[in-house]
C-alpha positions as CSV (number, residue, x, y, z in Angstrom):
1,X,234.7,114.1,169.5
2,X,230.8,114.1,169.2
3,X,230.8,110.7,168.2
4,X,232.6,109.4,171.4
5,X,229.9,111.6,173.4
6,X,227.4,109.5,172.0
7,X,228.7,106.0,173.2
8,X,229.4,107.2,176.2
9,X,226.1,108.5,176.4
10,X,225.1,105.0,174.9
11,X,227.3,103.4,177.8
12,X,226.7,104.8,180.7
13,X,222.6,104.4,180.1
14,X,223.0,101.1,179.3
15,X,225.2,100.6,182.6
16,X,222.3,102.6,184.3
17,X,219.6,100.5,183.3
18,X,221.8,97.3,184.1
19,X,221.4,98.8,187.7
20,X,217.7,100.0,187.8
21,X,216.9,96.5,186.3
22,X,218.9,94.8,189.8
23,X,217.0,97.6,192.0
24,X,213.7,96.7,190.5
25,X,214.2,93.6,191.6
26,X,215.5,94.3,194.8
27,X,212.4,96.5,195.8
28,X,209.7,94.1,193.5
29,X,209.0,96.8,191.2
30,X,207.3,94.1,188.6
31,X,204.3,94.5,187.0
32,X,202.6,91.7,185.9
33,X,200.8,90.4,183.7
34,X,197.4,90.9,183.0
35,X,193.7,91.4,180.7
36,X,194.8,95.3,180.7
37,X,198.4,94.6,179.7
38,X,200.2,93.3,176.4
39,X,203.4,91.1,178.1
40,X,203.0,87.3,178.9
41,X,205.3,87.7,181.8
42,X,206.2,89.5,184.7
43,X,208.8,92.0,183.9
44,X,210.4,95.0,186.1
45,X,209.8,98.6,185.4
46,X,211.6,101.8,185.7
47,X,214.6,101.5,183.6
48,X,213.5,104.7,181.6
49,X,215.6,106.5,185.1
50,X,218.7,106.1,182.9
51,X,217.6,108.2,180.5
52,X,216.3,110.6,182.6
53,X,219.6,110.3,184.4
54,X,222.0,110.8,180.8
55,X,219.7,113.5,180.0
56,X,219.9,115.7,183.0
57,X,223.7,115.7,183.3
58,X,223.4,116.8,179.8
59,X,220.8,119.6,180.3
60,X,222.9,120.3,183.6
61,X,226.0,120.6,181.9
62,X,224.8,122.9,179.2
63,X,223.7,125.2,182.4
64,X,227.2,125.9,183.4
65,X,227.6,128.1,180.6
66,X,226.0,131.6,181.3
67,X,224.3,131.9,178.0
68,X,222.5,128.5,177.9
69,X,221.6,128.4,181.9
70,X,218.7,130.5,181.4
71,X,217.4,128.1,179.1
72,X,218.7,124.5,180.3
73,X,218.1,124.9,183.9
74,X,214.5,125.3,183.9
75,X,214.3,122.3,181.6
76,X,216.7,120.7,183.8
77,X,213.8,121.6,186.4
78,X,210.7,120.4,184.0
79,X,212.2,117.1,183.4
80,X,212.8,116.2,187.6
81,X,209.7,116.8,187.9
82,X,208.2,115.0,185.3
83,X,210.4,111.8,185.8
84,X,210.1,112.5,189.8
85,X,206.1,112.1,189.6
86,X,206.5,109.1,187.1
87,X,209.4,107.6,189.3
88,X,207.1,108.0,192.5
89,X,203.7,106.2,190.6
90,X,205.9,103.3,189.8
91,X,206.3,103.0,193.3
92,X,203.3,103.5,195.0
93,X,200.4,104.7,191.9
94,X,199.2,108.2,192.1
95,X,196.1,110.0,191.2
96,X,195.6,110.5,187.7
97,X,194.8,114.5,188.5
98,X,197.8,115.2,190.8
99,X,200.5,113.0,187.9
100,X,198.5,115.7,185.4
101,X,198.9,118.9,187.2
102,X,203.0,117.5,187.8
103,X,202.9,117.8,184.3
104,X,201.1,121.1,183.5
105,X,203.6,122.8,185.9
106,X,207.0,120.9,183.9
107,X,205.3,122.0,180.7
108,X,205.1,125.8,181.8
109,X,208.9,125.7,183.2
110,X,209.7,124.7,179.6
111,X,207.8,127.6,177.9
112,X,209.1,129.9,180.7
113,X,212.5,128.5,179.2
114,X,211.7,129.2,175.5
115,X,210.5,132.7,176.0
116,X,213.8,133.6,178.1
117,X,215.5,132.2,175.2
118,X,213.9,134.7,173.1
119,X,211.0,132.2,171.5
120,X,208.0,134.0,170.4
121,X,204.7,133.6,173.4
122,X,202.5,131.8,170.8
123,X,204.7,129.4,170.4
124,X,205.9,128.8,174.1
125,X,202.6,128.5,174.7
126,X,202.0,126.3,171.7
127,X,205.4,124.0,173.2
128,X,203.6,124.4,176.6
129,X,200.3,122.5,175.1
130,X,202.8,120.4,173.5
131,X,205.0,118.9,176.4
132,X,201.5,117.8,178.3
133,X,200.2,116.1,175.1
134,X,203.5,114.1,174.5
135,X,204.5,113.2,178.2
136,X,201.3,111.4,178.4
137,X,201.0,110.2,175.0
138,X,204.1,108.2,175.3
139,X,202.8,107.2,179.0
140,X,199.5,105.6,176.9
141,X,201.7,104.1,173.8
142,X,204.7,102.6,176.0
143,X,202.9,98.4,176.2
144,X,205.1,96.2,174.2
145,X,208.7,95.9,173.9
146,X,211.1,98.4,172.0
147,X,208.2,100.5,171.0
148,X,208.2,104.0,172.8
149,X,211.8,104.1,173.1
150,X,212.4,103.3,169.2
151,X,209.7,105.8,168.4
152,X,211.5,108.8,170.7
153,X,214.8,108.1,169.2
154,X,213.5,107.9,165.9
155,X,211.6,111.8,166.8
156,X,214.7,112.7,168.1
157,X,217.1,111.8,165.3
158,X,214.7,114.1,162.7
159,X,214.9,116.9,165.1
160,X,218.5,117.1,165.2
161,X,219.0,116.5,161.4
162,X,215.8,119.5,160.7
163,X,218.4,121.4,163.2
164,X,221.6,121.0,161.7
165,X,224.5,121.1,162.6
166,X,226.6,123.4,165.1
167,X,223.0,123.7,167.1
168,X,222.0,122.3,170.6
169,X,219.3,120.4,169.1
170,X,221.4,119.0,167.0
171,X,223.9,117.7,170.0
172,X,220.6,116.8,172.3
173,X,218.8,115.1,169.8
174,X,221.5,112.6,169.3
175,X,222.1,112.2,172.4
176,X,218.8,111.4,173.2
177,X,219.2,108.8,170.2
178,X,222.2,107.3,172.0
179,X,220.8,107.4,175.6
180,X,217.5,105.3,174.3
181,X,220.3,102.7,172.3
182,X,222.1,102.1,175.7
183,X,218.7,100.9,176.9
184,X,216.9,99.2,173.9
185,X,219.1,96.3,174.5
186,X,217.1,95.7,177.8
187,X,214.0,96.4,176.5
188,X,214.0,94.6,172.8
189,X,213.4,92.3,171.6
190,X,212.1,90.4,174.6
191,X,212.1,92.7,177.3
192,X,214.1,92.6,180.6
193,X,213.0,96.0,182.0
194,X,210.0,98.1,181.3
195,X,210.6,101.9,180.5
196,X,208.3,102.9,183.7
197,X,206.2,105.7,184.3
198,X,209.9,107.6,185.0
199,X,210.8,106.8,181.6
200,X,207.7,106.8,179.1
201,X,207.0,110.3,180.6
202,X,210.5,112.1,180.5
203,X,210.9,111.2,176.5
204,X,207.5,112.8,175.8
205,X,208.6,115.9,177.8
206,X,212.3,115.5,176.4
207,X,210.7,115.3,172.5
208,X,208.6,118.7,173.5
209,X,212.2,120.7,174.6
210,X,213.7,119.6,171.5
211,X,210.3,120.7,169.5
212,X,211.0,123.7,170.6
213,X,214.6,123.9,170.0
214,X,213.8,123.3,166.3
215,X,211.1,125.8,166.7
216,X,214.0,128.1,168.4
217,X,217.4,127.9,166.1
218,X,214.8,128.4,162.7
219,X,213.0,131.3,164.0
220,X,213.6,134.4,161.4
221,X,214.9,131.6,158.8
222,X,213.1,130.3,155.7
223,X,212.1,127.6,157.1
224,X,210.0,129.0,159.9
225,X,207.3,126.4,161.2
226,X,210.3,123.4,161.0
227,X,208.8,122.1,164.4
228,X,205.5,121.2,162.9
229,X,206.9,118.9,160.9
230,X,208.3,116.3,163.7
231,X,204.3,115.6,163.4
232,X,205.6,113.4,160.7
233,X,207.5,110.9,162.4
234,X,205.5,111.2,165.5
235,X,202.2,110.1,163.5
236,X,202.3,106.8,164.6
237,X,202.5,107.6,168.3
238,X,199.6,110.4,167.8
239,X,197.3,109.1,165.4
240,X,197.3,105.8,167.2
241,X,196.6,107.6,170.9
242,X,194.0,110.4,169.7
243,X,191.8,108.0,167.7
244,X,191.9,105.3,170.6
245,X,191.2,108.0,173.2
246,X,188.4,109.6,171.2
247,X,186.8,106.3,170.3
248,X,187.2,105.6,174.1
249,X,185.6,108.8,175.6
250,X,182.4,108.6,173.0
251,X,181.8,104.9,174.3
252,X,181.7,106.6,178.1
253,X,184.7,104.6,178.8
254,X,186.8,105.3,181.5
255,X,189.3,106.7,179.1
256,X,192.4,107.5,181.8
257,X,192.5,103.6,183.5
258,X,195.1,101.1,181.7
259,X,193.3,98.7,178.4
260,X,194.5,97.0,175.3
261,X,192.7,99.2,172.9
262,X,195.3,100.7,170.7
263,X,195.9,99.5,167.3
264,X,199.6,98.6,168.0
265,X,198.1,96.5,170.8
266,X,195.5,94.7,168.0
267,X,198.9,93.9,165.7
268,X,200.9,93.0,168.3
269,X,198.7,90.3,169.2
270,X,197.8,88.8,165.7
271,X,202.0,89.1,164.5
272,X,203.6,89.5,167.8
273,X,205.8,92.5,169.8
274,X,209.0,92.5,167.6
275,X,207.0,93.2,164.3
276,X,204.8,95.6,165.7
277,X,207.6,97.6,167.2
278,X,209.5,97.6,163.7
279,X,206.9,98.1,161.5
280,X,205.6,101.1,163.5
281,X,209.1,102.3,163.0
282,X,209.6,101.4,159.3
283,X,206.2,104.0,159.1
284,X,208.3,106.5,161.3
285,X,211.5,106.2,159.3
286,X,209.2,107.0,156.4
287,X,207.7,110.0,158.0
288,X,211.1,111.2,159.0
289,X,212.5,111.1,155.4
290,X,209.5,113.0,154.4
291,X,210.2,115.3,157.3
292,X,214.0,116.2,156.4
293,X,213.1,116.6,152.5
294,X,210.6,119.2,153.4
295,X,213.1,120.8,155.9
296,X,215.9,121.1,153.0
297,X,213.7,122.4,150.9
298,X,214.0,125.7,152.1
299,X,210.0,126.6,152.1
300,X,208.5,128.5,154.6
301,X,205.8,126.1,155.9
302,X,202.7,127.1,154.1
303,X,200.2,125.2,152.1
304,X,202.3,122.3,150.8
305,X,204.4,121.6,154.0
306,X,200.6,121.5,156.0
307,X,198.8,119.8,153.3
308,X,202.1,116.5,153.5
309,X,201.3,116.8,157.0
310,X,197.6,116.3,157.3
311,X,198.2,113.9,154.2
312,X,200.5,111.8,156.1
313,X,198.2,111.7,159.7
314,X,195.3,110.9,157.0
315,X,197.1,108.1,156.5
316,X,197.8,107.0,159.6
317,X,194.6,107.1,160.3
318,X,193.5,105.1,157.8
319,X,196.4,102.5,158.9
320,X,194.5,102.7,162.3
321,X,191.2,102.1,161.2
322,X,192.3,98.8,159.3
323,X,194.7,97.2,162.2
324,X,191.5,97.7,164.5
325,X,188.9,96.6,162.0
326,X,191.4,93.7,160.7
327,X,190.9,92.1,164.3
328,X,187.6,92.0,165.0
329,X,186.8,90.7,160.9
C-alpha cells in the first residue's frame, strides 16, 4: 500500500511539473543566463510548485484526522506561506527583508505546531531557528541542475529511516523522497525547469517539519537528540553556505544579492553540473549512513554522537576549503 503512495506521489509531481514547466513558458518565467548564475542557457523556473503542491495535500490530509490537525494544519499554513512568498518573487522579485520576515512567521507556525504536539519549548524554538536557516539555505545552494532537490531527498530519506517505521516521519519523509523523483527528471541531468524560489524555499521549510518530527516521535526514548544528527547528511548543503556567507560578509560583500561563490559553483565549473550534483550526494549518502548507524545504536546523543558530528562538518569544511582553493591555484 505505502509503496503505491509513493509513485503516485512520484506521478502526480512529475505531471505537475510537466504543467508548471508549460506555464512558465506561457507567462516567460525564464531566467537567464548570466556572470551571477551557473546555467549556459535560459531555462524556466518554478517547478519546485509541484512539490509544494504533493506536499500540502499530504500535510492537508493528515489534518482530517482530529489528533494530527493540531499539528499538520499549521504546517500546512507555514509551508503556503513560505512557497506563496517564493512563488510571488519568481514573479515579480521582492525585498530581501519582507521574503525574511515571510519566513520568520512560517517558522513560528511550525514551532507553534511542535509545542501543541507536545515538543518540549527549547526545542520548538530550536526547530523555529531551524526552519529560517534551511528555507534560505536551500534558496542560496539551489544553482546547478539536480542539486537542491537530490540533497532534500537524500535529508529526507535519513529522517524517515532515524524515524522508523509506523511514524509520520517516516510516511512524510518518503514522500518527500518521491515528490522530489517525480521532478528530478525535469531538472537533471540537463535541466528543463528550475526549482524556483517556490520550490528551493518549501524543501528547506519541509526538511525543518520533519527535523522536528524526528525530534518529536524520539522524545523520552534512548535516542533523544536523533534530530541533530540529519546535520550529517545536510553537511554539504551547510558547510558549503556558512563558510561562503561568512567569507562573504568579512570581505563587506553584499552577502544577500545572487554570486557564483560557493564551492559547488567552483567544481561545477572545472568538472561540470552532473558531477558536482552526484558527488555532493555520494558525500551526503556517506553522511546519511553515518547518520542511521549512530541512530541504531541506541545512545543517547552525548559525547560521541556530537564529536562524529562536528568531525564530519570538520570535514566538510576542509572539502570546502580545497574546491575553493583548487580553483584559483
Amino acid at each position: 500500500m505505502e509503496i503505491a503512495l509513493y509513485a503516485c506521489a512520484a506521478l502526480v509531481a512529475a505531471a505537475l511539473t510537466w504543467l508548471a514547466r508549460r506555464y512558465a513558458m506561457a507567462r516567460r518565467l525564464v531566467d537567464q543566463p548570466g556572470e551571477r548564475r551557473s546555467h549556459q542557457t535560459a531555462t524556466p523556473r518554478g517547478g519546485g510548485i509541484a512539490i509544494v503542491l504533493v506536499m500540502l495535500a499530504v500535510l492537508l490530509w493528515s489534518g482530517r484526522d482530529t489528533t494530527q490537525a493540531g499539528f499538520a494544519l499549521p504546517s500546512a499554513l507555514g509551508l503556503v506561506l513560505v512557497a506563496g512568498v517564493g512563488w510571488w518573487d519568481d514573479h515579480r522579485p521582492l525585498s530581501a527583508r519582507l521574503r525574511l520576515a515571510v519566513h520568520i512567521v512560517a517558522a513560528l507556525l511550525l514551532a507553534a505546531a511542535f509545542r501543541e504536539a507536545g515538543l518540549d519549548a527549547v526545542t520548538a524554538i530550536v526547530i523555529c531557528g531551524t526552519a529560517v536557516v534551511l528555507v534560505n539555505v536551500w534558496n542560496f545552494m539551489d544553482g546547478i541542475n539536480g542539486l537542491a532537490v537530490s540533497q532534500a531527498a537524500l535529508v529526507a530519506a535519513t529522517a524517515a529511516v532515524i524515524a522508523g517505521p509506523d511514524t509520520t516521519a517516516w510516511l512524510l519523509g518518503w514522500l518527500l523522497v518521491a515528490a522530489c523523483i517525480g521532478f528530478v527528471p525535469f531538472n537533471f541531468p540537463h535541466a528543463r525547469i528550475f526549482l524556483g524560489d517556490v520550490g528551493s524555499g518549501a524543501l528547506g521549510y519541509l526538511l525543518a517539519l520533519l527535523a522536528g518530527m524526528v525530534a518529536l516521535e524520539h522524545t523520552g526514548t534512548p535516542v533523544r537528540g536523533a534530530a541533530a544528527l540529519l546535520l550529517l547528511p545536510a553537511s554539504a548543503f551547510l558547510v558549503d553556505a556558512a563558510l561562503t556567507l561568512g567569507r562573504r560578509i568579512l570581505r563587506r560583500e553584499h552577502w544577500w544579492q545572487p554570486h557564483v561563490q560557493h564551492a559547488y559553483q567552483a567544481l561545477a565549473r572545472q568538472h561540470g553540473h552532473t558531477a558536482t550534483t552526484v558527488a555532493y550526494g555520494l558525500w551526503s549518502l556517506a553522511g546519511m549512513l553515518l547518520a542511521c548507524c549512530l541512530a541504531r545504536s541506541g545512545y543517547t546523543f552525548g559525547f560521541m554522537m556530537a564529536a562524529a558530528v562536528a568531525a564530519w562538518q570538520g570535514m566538510g569544511a576542509l572539502w570546502w576549503r580545497y574546491l575553493q582553493d583548487s580553483e584559483h591555484g
